[in-house]
C-alpha positions in Angstrom: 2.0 5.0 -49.0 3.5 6.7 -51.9 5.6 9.9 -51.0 6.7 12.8 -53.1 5.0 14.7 -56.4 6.2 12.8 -59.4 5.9 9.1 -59.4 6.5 6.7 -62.5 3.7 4.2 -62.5 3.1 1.5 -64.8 -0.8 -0.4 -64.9 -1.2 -3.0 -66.3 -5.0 -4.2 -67.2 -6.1 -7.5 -68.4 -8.1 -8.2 -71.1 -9.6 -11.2 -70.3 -12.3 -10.8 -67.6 -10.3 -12.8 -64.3 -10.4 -11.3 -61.0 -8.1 -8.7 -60.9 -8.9 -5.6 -62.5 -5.2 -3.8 -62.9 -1.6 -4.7 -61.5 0.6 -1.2 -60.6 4.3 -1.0 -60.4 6.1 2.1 -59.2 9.2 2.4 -60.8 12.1 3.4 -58.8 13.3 6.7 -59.7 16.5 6.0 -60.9 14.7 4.0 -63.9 15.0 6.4 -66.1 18.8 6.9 -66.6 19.2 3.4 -67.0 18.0 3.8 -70.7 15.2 1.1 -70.9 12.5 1.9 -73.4 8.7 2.1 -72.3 8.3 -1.4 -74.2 11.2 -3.0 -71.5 9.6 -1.5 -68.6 6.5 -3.2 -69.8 7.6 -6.5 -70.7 9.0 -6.2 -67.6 6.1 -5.7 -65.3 3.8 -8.1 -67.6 6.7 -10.9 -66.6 6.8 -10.3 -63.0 2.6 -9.9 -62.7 2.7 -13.5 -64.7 5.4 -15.1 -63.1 3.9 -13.9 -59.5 0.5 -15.5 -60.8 1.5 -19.0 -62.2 3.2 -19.4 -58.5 6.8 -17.1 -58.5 5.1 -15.4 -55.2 6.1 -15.9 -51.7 6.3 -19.4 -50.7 4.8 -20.3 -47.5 7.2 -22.0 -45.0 7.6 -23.5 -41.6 3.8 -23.5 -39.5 2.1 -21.4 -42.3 2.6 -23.8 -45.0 0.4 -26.2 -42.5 -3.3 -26.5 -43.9 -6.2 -25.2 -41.8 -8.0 -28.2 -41.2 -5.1 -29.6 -39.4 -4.9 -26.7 -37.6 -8.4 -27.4 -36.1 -7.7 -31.2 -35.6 -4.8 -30.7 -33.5 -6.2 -27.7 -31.7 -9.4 -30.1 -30.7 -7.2 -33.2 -30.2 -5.0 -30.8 -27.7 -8.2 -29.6 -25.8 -9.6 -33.4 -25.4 -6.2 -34.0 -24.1 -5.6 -31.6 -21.7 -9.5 -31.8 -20.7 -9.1 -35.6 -20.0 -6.0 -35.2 -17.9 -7.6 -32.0 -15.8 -10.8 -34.3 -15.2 -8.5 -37.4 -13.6 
């Protein structure tokens, strides 16, 4: 949720037709004293949205990073388990 009146906001829109229509970035509100012109903030936000894209984004780790279909193997294997030793 965005709070307050005046908000800097950048959108970006792709030309190409991908699936994402637009990218926003709120800029913090001390970005304007630190004397970047519109063309850095938007080099900028076209870096990060890229860099996010080609793989930059959160990296999963630990259990998450564990594919799904393992996930169901070793939930089933588990259940045949315990079934067979609750059936003895």
């Amino acid at each position: 949720m965005v709070k307050g009146i005046n908000k800097r906001v950048v959108v970006i829109r792709p030309s190409g037709k991908g699936i994402f229509e637009e990218a926003i970035f709120i800029l913090r509100g001390d970005a304007a004293q630190t004397g970047c012109s519109a063309d850095d903030i938007l080099k900028e936000a076209c870096s990060i949205a890229n860099n996010y894209m080609i793989g930059g984004g959160r990296k999963r780790r630990g259990i998450a990073s564990i594919p799904a279909p393992i996930f169901a193997f070793a939930g089933a294997a588990l259940t045949a388990v315990v079934w067979l030793l609750t059936s003895l």
